[in-house]
MIKE-415561 format. One record per residue (C-alpha): residue in one letter; x, y, z. Coordinates in steps of 0.25 Angstrom, whole numbers, padded with zeros to 4 digits, always signed. Example, Ala and Ser with C-alpha at 12.3 -4.5 7.8 and 13.67 -1.06 7.14 Angstrom:
A+0049-0018+0031/S+0055-0004+0029/
***
This chain:
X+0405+0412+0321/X+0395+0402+0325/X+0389+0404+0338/X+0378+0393+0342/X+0375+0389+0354/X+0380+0373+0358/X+0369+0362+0358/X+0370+0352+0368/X+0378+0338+0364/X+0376+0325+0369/X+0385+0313+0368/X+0400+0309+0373/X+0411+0316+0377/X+0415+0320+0362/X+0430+0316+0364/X+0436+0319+0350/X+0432+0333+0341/X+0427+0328+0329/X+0435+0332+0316/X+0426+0338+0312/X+0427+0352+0321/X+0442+0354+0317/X+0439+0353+0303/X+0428+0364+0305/X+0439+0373+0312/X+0449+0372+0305/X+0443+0371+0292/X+0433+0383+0295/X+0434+0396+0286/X+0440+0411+0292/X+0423+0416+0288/X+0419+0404+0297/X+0430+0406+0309/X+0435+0420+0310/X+0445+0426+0316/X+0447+0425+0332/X+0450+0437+0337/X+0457+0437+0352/X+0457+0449+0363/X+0463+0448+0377/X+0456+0452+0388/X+0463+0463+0397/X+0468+0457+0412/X+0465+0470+0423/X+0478+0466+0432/X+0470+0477+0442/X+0460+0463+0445/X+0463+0455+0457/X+0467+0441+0458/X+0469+0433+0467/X+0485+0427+0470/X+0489+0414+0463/X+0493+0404+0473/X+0507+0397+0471/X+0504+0382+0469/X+0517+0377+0466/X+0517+0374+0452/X+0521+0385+0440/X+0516+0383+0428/X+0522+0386+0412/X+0512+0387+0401/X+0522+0384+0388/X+0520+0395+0377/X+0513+0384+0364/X+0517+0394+0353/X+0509+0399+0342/X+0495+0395+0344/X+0489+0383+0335/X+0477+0376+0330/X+0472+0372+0343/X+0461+0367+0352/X+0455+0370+0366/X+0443+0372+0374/X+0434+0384+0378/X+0421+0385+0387/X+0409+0393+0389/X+0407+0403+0400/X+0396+0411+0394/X+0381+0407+0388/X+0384+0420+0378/X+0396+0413+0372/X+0409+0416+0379/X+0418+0404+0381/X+0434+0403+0388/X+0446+0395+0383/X+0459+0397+0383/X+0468+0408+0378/X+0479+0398+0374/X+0467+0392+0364/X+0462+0404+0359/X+0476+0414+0359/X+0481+0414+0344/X+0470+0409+0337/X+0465+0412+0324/X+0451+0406+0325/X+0444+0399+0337/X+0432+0391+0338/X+0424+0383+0349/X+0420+0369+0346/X+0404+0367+0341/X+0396+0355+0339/X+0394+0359+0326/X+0410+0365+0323/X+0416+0377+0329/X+0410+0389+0334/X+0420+0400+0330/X+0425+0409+0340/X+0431+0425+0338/X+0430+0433+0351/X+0441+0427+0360/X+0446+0436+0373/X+0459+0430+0381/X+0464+0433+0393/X+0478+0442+0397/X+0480+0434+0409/X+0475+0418+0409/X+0474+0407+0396/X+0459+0411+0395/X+0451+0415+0383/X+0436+0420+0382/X+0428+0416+0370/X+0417+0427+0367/X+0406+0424+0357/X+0408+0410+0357/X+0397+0399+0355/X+0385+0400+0365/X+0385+0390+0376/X+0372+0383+0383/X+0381+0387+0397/X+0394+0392+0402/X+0404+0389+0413/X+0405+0397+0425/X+0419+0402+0428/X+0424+0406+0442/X+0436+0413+0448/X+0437+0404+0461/X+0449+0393+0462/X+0446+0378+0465/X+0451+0374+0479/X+0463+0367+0478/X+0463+0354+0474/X+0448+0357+0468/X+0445+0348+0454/X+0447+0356+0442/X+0440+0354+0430/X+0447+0357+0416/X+0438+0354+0402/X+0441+0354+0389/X+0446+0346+0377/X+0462+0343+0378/X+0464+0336+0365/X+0452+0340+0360/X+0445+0329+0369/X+0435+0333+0379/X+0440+0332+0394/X+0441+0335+0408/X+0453+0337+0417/X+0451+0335+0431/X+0461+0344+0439/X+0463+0347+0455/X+0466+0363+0457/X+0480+0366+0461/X+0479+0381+0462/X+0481+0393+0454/X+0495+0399+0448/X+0503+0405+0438/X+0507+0399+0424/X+0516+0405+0415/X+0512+0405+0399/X+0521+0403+0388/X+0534+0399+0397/X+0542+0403+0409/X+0538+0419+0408/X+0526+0419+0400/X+0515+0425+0405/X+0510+0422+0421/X+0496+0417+0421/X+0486+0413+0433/X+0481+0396+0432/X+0475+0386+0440/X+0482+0373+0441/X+0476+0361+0442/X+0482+0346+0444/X+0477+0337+0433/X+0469+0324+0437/X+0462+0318+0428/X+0457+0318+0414/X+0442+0314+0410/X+0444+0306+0400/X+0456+0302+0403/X+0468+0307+0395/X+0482+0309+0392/X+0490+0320+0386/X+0489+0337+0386/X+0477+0345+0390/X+0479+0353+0376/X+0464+0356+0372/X+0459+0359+0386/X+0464+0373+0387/X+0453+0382+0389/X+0444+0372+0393/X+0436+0376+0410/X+0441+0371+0422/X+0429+0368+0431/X+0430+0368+0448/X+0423+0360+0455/X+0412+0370+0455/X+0410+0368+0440/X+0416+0382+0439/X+0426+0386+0426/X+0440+0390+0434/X+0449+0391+0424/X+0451+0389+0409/X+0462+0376+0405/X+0474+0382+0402/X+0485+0374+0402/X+0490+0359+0408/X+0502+0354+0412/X+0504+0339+0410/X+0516+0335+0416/X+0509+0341+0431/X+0495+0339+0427/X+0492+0353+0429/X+0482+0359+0421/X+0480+0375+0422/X+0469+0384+0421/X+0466+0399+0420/X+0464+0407+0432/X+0450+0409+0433/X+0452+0422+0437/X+0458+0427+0423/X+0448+0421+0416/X+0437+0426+0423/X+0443+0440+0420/X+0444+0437+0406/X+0429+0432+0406/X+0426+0448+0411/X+0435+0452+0402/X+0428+0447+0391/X+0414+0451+0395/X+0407+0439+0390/X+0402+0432+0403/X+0392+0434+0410/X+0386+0422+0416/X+0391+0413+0427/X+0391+0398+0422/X+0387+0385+0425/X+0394+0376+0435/X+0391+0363+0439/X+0398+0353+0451/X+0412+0347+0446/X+0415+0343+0458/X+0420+0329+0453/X+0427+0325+0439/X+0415+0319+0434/X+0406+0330+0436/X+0416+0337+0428/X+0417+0326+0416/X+0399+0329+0415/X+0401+0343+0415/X+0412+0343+0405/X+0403+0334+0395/X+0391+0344+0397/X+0400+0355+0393/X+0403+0348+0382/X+0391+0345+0378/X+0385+0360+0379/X+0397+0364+0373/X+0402+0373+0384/X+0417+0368+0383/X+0422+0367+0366/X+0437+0366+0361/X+0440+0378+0356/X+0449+0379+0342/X+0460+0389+0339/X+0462+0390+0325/X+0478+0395+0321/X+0478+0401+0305/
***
């Protein structure tokens, strides 16, 4: 697996991935790749949390089937490698990879959570810094920040917090989960169609703070839901890989968060992940 650590680009928002990285992915040999082997964390129903308040709005995630050749996004919350995404991206796959400037950096030690749509990458590439994640919930109303690439173009969805709840995964009786919901209100650039690519991706507070990993969207309401930040926190000590706190910075306004975005980008904090299906 190559594990180099990102040097620092320069230049524009790059918009498009060039051909050139799928044909590395997909063309790589099982020498090159590897297997990527997937454990799941064990959730202590003995730890506290705190009650989910009812906020009027009940959410389906529709069960998508066998999983397929797909793409998403992961970022970095440790200096030592360690990176989250979603579990919907990495569940199923036969080999994973993080986007590099020079290709793809091949990934096989992935821990999911029991609880949430939350993944941990471990011995993933090393970044120049990492995210810092926090368990404390935006006042209501608070910007929400969601990054990553839905269509496999670089974006930003700027959101305004509703409140925490409950989805349902895989249909009317699938599996109770704990979500933030957020109110969609704008997109920088602007765009039509599905968020499909952004799962995985951090949400940001205002604070500059990661408080939950994009999950899943709902178009028709303009909702967009996230991981509770408190399951994926207990999936971070779960997989005893972090041990830094992060870097944070204002977000208090959606451009701040449009600059930001483009430095993670540039230092390669936030990549699309790939899930590769035999």
């Amino acid at each position: 697996m190559s594990k180099a650590r990102t040097s620092n680009r320069r230049g524009c928002l790059p918009w498009v991935l060039g051909a050139v990285l799928l044909i590395v992915w997909f063309g790589g040999s099982e020498e090159e790749w590897g297997d990527a082997p997937l454990s799941v964390e064990q959730f202590d129903p003995r730890s506290p949390r705190r009650p989910m308040p009812d906020i009027g709005e009940s959410f389906v995630i529709a069960d998508p089937g066998p999983q397929q050749d797909s793409q998403g996004t992961a970022f970095a919350v440790d200096r030592d490698g360690t990176w989250l995404t979603a579990q919907h991206v990495t569940h199923g796959c036969d080999r994973i990879g993080l986007v590099a400037e020079d290709g793809i950096d091949a990934i096989s030690d992935v821990l999911e959570s029991s609880e949430a749509d939350a993944s941990v990458i471990r011995q993933g590439p090393l970044p120049e810094f990492a995210l810092a994640l926090t368990e404390e919930l935006p006042e209501e109303g608070a910007f929400g920040y969601h990054m990553g690439f839905p269509a496999g173009n670089p974006a930003v969805v700027v959101s305004r917090f509703l409140g925490a709840a409950y989805a349902s995964r895989g249909g009317p009786g699938g599996q109770r989960e704990p979500i933030l919901a957020w109110a969609e209100a704008e997109r920088v650039p602007s765009f039509d169609g599905p968020l499909g690519g952004i799962s995985g991706g951090p949400t940001f507070d205002e604070q500059g703070r990661v408080v939950g990993v994009n999950a899943a969207s709902t178009p028709r309401r303009g909702r967009v839901l996230t991981t509770d930040p408190l399951a994926v926190l207990r999936l971070v000590v779960a997989s005893a890989a972090v041990d830094e706190s992060g870097e944070v910075t204002d977000l208090s306004s959606p451009d701040r968060a449009a600059r930001l975005f483009q430095l993670l980008l540039d230092r390669g904090i936030i990549r699309q992940v790939y899930c590769d299906v035999r």
